[in-house]
C-alpha positions as CSV (number, residue, x, y, z in Angstrom):
1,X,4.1,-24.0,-21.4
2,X,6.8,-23.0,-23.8
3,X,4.7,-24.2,-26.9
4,X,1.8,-21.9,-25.5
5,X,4.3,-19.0,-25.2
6,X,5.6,-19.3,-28.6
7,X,1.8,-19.5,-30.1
8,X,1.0,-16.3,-28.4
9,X,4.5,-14.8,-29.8
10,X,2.8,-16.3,-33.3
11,X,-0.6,-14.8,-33.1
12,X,-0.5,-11.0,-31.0
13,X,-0.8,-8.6,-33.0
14,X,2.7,-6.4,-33.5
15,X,4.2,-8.6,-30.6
16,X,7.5,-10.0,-30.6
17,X,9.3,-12.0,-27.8
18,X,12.2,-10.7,-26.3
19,X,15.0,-11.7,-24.5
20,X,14.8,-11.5,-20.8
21,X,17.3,-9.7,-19.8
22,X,18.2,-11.1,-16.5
23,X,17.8,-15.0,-17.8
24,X,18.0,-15.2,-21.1
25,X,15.2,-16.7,-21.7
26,X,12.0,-15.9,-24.2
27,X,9.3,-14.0,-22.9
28,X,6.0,-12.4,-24.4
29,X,6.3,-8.6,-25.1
30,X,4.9,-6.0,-26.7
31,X,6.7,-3.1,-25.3
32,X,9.9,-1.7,-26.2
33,X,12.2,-0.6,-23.3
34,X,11.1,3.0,-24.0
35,X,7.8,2.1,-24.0
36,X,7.9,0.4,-20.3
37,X,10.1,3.4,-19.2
38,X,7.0,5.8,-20.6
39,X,4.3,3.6,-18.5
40,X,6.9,3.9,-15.5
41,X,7.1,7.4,-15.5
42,X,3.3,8.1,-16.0
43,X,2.3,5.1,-13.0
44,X,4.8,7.0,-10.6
45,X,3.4,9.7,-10.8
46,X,-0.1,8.4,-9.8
47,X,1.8,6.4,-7.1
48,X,3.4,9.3,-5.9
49,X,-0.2,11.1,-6.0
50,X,-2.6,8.4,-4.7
51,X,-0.1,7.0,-1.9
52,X,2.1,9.8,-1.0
53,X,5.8,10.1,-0.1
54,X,6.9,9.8,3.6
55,X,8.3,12.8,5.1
56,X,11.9,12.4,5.7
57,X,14.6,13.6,3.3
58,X,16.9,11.4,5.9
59,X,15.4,7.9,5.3
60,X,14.5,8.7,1.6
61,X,18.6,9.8,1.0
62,X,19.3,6.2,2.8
63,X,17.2,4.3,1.0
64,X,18.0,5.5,-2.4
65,X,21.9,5.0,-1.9
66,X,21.0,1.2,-1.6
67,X,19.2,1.0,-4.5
68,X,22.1,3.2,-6.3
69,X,24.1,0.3,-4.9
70,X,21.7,-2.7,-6.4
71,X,20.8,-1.3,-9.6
72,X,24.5,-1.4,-10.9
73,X,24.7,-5.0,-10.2
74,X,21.7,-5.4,-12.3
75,X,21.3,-6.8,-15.7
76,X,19.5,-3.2,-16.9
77,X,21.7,-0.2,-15.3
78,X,21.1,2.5,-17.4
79,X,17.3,2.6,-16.3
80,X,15.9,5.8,-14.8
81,X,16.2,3.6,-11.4
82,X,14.5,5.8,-8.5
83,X,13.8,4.2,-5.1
84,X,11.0,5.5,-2.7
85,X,9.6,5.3,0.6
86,X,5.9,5.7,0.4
87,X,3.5,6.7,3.2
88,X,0.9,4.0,3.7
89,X,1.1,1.7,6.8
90,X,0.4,-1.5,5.2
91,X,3.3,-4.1,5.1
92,X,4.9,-4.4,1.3
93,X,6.7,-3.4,-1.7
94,X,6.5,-3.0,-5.1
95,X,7.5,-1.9,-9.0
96,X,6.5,-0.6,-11.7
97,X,8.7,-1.3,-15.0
98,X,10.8,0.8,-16.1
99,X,12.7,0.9,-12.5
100,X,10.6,2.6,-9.9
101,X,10.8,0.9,-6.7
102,X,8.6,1.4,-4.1
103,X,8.7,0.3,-0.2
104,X,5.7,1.1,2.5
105,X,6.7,2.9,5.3
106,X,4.9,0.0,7.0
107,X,7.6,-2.6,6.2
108,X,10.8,-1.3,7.8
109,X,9.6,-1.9,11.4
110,X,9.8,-5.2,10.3
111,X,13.1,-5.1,8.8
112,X,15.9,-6.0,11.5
113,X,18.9,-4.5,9.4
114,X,20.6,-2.8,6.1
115,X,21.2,-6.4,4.5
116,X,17.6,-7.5,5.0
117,X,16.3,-4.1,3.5
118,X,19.1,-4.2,0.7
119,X,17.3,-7.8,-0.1
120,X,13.7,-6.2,-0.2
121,X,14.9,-3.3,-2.6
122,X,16.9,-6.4,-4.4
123,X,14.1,-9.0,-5.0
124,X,12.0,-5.8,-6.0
125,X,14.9,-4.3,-8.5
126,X,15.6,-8.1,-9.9
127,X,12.0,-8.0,-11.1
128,X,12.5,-4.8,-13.0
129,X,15.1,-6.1,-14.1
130,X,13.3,-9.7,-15.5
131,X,10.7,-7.4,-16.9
132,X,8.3,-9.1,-15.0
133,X,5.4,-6.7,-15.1
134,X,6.0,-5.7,-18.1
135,X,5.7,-9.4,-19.5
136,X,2.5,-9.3,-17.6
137,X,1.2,-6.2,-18.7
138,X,2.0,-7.5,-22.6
139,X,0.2,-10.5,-22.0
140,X,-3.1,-8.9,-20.7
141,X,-2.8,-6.9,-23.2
142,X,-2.4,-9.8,-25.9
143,X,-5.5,-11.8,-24.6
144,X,-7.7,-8.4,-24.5
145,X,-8.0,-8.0,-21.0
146,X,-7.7,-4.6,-18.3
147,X,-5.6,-4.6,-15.4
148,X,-7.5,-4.6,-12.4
149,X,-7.3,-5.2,-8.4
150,X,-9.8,-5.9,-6.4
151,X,-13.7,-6.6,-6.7
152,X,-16.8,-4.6,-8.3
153,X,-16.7,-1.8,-5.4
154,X,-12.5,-0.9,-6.6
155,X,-14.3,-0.1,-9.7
156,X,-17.6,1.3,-8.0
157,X,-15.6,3.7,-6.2
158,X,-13.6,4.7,-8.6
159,X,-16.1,5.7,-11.2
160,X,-17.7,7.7,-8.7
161,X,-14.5,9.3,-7.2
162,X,-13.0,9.9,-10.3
163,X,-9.9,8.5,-9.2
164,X,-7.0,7.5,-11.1
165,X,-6.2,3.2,-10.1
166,X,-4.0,2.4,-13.1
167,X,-1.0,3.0,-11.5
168,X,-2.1,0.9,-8.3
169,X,-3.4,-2.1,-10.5
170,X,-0.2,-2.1,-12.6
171,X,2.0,-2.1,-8.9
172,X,-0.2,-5.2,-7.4
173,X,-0.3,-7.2,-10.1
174,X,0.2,-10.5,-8.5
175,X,3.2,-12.0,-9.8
176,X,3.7,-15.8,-10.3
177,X,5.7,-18.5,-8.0
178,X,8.7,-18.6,-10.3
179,X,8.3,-15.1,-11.1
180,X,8.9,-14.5,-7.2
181,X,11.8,-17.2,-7.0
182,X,13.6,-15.9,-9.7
183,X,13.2,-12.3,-7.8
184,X,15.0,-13.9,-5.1
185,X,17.3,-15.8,-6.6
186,X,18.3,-12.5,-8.2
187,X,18.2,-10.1,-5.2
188,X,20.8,-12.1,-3.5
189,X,22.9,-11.6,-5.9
190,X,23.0,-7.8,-6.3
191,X,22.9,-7.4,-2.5
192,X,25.4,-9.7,-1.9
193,X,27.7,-8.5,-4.7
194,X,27.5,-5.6,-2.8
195,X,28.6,-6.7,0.6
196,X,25.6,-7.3,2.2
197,X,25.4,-10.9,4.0
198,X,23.0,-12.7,1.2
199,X,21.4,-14.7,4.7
200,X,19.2,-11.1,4.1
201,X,16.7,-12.8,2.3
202,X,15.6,-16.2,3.5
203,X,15.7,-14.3,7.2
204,X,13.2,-11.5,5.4
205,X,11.4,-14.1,4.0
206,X,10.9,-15.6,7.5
207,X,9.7,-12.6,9.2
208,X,7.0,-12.0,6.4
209,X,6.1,-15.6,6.9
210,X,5.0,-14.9,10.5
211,X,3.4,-11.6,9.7
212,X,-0.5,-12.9,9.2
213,X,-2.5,-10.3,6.9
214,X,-4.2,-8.7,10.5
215,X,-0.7,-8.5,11.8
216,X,-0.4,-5.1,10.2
217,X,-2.5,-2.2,9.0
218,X,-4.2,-2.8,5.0
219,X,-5.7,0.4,5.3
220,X,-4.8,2.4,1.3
221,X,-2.3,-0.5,0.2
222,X,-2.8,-4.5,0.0
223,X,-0.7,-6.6,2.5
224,X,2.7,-8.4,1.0
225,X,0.5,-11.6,1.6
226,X,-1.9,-10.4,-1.0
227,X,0.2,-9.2,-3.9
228,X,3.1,-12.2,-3.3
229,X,3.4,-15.7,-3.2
230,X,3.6,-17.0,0.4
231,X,6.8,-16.3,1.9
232,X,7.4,-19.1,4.1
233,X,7.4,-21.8,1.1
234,X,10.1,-19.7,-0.7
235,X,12.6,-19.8,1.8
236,X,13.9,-23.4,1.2
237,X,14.1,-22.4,-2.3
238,X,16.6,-19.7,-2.1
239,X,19.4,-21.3,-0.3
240,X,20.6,-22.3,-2.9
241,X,21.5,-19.0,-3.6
242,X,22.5,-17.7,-0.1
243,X,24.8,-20.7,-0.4
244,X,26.6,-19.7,-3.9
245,X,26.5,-15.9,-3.0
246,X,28.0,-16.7,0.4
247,X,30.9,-18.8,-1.7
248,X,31.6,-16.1,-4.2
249,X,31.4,-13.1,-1.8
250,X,32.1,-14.3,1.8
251,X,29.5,-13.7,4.8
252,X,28.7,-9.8,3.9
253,X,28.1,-7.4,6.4
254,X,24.2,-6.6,8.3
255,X,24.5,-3.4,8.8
256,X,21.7,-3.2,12.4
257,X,23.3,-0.2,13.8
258,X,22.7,2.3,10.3
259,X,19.4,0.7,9.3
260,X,18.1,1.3,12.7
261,X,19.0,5.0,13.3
262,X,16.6,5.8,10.3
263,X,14.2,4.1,12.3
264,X,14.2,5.9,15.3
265,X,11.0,7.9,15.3
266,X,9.4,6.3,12.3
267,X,5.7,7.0,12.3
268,X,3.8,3.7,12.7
269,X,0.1,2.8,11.4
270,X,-2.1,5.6,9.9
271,X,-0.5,9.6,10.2
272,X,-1.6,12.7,11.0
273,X,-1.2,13.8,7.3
274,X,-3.9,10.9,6.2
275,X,-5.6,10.7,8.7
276,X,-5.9,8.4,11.4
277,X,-8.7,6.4,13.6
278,X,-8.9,6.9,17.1
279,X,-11.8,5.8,19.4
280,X,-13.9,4.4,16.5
281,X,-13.7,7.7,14.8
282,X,-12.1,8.7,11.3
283,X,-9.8,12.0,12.1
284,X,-7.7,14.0,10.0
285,X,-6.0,16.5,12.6
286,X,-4.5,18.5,9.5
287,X,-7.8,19.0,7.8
288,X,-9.8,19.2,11.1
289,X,-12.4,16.9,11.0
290,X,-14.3,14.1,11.7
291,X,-16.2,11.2,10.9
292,X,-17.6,7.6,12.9
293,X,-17.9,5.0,9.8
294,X,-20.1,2.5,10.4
295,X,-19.0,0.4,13.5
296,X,-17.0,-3.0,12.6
297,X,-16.4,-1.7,8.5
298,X,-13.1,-2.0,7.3
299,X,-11.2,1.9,7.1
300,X,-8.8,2.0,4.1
301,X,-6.7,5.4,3.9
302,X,-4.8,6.8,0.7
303,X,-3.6,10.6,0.4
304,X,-6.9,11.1,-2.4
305,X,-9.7,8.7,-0.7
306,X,-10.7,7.5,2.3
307,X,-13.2,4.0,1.8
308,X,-15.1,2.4,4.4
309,X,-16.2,-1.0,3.3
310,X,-19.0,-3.1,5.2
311,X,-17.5,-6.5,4.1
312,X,-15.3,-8.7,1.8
313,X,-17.9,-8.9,-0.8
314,X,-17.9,-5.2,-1.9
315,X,-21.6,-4.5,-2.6
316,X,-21.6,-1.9,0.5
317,X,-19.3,1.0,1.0
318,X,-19.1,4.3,1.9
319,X,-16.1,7.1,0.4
320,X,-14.8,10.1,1.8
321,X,-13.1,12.8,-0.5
322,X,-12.3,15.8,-1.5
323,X,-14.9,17.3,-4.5
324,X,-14.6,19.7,-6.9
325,X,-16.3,23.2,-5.4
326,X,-18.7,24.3,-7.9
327,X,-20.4,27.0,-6.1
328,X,-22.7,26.3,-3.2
329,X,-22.8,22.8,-1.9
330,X,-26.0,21.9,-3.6
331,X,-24.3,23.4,-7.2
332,X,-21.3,21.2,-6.3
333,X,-23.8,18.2,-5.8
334,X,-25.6,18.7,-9.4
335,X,-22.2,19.2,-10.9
336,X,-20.5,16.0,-9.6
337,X,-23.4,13.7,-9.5
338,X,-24.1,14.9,-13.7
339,X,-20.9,14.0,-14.5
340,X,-20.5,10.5,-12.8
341,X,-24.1,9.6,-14.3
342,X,-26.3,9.8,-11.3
343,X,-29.5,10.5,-11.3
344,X,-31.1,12.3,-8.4
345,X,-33.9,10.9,-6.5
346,X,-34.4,13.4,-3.5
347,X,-32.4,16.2,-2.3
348,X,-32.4,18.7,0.3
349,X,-29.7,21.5,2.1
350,X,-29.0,20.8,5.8
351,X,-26.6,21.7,8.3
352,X,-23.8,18.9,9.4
353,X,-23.2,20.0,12.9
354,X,-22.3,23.9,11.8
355,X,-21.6,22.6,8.4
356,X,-23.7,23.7,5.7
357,X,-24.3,20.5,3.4
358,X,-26.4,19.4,0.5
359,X,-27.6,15.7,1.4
360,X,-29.4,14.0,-1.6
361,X,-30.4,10.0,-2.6
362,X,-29.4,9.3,-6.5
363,X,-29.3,6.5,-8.6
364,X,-27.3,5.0,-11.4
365,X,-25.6,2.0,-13.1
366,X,-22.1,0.5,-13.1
367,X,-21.1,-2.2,-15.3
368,X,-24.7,-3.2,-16.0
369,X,-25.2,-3.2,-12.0
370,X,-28.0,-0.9,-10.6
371,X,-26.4,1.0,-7.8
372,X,-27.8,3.5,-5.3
373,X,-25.9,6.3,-3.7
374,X,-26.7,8.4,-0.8
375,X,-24.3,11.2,-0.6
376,X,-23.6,14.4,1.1
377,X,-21.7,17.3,-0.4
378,X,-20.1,19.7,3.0
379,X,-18.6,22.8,2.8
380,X,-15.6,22.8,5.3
381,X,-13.6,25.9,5.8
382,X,-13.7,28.6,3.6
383,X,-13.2,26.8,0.2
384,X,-13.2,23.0,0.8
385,X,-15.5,20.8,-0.4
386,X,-16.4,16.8,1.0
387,X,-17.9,14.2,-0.4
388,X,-18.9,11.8,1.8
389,X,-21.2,8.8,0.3
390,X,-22.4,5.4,0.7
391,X,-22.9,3.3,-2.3
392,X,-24.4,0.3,-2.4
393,X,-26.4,-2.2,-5.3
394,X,-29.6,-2.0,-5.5
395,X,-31.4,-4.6,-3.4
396,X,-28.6,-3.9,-0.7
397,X,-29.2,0.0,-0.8
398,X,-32.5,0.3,1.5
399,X,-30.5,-2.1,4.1
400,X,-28.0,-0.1,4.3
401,X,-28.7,3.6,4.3
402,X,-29.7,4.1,7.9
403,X,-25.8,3.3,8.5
404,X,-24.8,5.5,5.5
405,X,-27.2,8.5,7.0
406,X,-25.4,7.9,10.5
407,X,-21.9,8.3,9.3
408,X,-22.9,11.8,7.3
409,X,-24.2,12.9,10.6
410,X,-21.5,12.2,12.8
411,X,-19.3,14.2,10.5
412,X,-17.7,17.2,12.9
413,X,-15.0,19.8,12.8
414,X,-11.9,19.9,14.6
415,X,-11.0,22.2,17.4
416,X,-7.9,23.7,17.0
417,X,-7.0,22.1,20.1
418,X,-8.0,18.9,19.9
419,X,-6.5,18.8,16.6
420,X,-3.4,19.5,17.9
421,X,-3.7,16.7,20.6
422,X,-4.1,14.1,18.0
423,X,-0.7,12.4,17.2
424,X,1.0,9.8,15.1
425,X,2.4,7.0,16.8
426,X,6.0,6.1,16.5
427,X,8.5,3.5,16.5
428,X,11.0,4.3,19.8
429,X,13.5,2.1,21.5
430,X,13.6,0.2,24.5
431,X,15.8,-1.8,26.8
432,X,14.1,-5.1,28.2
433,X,14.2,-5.2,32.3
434,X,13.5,-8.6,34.4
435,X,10.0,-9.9,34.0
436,X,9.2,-7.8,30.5
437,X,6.6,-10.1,28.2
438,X,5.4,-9.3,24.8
439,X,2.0,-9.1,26.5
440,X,3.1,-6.7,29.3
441,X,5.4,-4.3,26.9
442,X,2.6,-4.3,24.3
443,X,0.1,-2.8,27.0
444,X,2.8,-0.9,29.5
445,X,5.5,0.8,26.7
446,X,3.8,0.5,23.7
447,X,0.2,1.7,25.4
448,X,-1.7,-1.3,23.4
449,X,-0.9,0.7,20.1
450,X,0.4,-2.8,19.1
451,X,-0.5,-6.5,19.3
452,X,2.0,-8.8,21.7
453,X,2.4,-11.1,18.8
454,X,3.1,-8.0,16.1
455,X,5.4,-6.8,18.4
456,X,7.7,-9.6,18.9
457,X,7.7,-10.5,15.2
458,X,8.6,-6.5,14.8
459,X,11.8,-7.8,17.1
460,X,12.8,-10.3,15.3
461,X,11.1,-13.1,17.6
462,X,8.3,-15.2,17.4
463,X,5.5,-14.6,19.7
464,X,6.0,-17.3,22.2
465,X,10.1,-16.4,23.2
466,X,10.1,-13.8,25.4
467,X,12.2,-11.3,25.0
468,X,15.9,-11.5,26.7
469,X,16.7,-9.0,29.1
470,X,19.1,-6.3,28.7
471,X,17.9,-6.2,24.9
472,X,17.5,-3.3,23.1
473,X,14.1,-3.7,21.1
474,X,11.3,-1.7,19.0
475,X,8.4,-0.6,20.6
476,X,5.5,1.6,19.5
477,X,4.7,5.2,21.5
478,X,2.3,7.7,21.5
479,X,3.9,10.7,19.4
């Protein structure tokens, strides 16, 4: 490996390898440190866009001042280090070089304290600070390739949204085994250098273990099990660390009772500001309307796009957005559909339940693929614009545009009222009485919102312990 290193050191063009900062050791680069500061500043922005930030200047205060903690035990201080809580439900975190840390909303139920979040932000920070993506990013760019995520329908999508996924593919990059040890090894360190017991990590590392990828929601943002190494097999691994922290800096302190009043109230799953499903249907109570997808297709919510997908393979989808108002819906159509390369094939003006609409059929190509589109542009409100679509290739199109015509007729609007009914759910507290299960407080407190299993792993426990009475533990309400 190291002579293969050293050849691509010989041969890239304007490439030089640095020192890791964190290791010492070699590594392929080709960016300065300004450089991966300028492609951190540019990606967070998109992050910031395509994801959103959670609401709550409480939690984001809290979780900053641990990373302002971490980042001055790292190897690369002086970084522009920011920390952020973004709003998508899925289960992970992330970086982007240059020092911008991410963590979903979706993770800290799953947290049970400061020291195992101050490991998170750690292992997260120590891969910043390894210039880890950065390395990665150099050597894709040394053997000519793109960063990319996903299948043919990410880039499907995308060329017909318009939307930005640079940021995104540069934040999942899927970083190697020792890549995710050394993360580890080096998140101990600055969280227990800190104070914080270093047994943060391996106990994390456990709990992400038991989470399975349907455990929690996917919908906008990939899984932790998808974008990391799996987290069971790294456990062993990093006692050796816990070990040597835990001699150097004693047992360190959890922290339960100030990690868990930030997460009092916590919105849990999809929100009212993305969008949600309830009862089969896609709603957005802030925007007032909505939409039945297809029946068994996977729903994946960002702030900029909603997508639908039919299966794993990607060759069947359906978007929903907002477009560009050129005029009249049917002006708005010709626009759009021009400028992504579509070609139309039949069109006509309708009416979408009170909506006026312009409903058309158009073809096109995507990297060399013939793809067909059936897509509906809806005037909602006074001056909104929707594109909702279903793309598919070309011997799958036929197939599947009586489901894509079924979804751009169940598209509604919102009563005030019933938009108002429509709430978040929400991480609460509970104490455990005589004869609570998993089973019974997933169905009775948490309203089924919430597997059994999900539930108990959210509590620290696996699935088959039940819970111990007189325990205080997370549960999931209505909001």
């Amino acid at each position: 490996m190291r002579r293969v290193v050293q050849s691509a050191c010989l041969i890239a063009v304007a490439a030089a390898c640095a020192t890791n900062p964190a290791t010492g050791k070699k590594q392929l680069m080709l960016m300065s440190e300004g450089q991966e500061i300028q492609l951190g500043k540019e990606s967070d922005q998109q992050v910031r866009q395509e994801m959103g930030v959670y609401s709550d200047t409480g939690l984001q205060t809290y979780v900053a001042g641990i990373g302002a903690k971490l980042k001055q035990k790292s190897h690369r201080p002086n970084l522009p280090w920011t920390y952020t809580v973004v709003d998508a439900p899925a289960v992970n975190a992330f970086a982007l070089p240059g020092g911008f840390i991410y963590l979903t909303r979706g993770i800290l139920p799953f947290l049970r304290d400061e020291a195992e979040l101050a490991a998170v932000l750690g292992h997260e920070t120590g891969h910043v600070d390894a210039r880890h993506s950065a390395s990665q990013y150099s050597t894709q760019t040394a053997l000519g390739g793109a960063l990319a995520v996903g299948s043919i329908f990410s880039e499907q999508v995308g060329a017909v949204s318009g939307a930005a996924s640079q940021a995104l593919s540069l934040a999942f990059l899927k970083n190697s085994r020792d890549h995710e040890l050394e993360a580890d090894r080096l998140g101990v360190g600055y969280a227990s250098q800190n104070g914080w017991a270093p047994e943060g990590m391996p106990d994390l590392l456990n709990t992400l273990g038991r989470l399975d990828e349907a455990s929690g929601s996917s919908r906008g943002v990939p899984n932790w099990a998808l974008t990391h190494p799996p987290a069971v097999d790294r456990v062993s691994r990093v006692q050796e660390s816990v070990t040597a922290a835990r001699a150097a800096t004693g047992d360190g302190t959890r922290g339960r009772q100030a990690f868990e009043s930030h997460l009092d109230g916590m919105v849990y799953g999809d929100s009212r500001e993305q969008g949600m499903v309830r009862n089969g249907e896609f709603v957005h109570p802030i925007l007032r309307f909505g939409v039945k997808f297809p029946s068994g297709w996977n729903v994946a919510n960002s702030a900029q796009q909603v997508v639908a997908q039919r299966d794993e393979n990607g060759t069947v989808a359906m978007i929903l957005e907002v477009a560009p108002t050129a005029g009249s819906p049917r002006e708005t159509a010709q626009a759009s559909m021009a400028k992504s390369g579509f070609v139309e094939v039949e069109g006509a003006e309708r009416s979408l339940n009170g909506d006026p609409a312009y409903v058309g059929t158009y073809r096109g190509k995507m990297e060399n693929t013939e793809v067909g589109l059936r897509a509906a542009f809806i005037r909602h409100g006074q001056n909104q614009t929707f594109l909702l679509a279903g793309l598919a290739t070309a011997d799958q199109f036929t197939g599947a545009r009586s489901a894509f015509d079924g979804a751009i007729a169940s598209f509604r609007t919102l009563s005030q009222a019933e938009a108002d009914r429509i709430q978040s759910d929400r991480v609460r507290f509970y104490t455990v009485s005589s004869g609570d299960t998993w089973e019974s407080l997933a169905q009775g407190q948490s309203g089924g919102r919430v597997k059994p299993g999900t539930l108990a792993i959210m509590n620290g426990s696996a699935p088959n312990i039940a819970p111990k009475v007189g325990e205080r533990i997370r549960i999931v309400t209505g909001g």
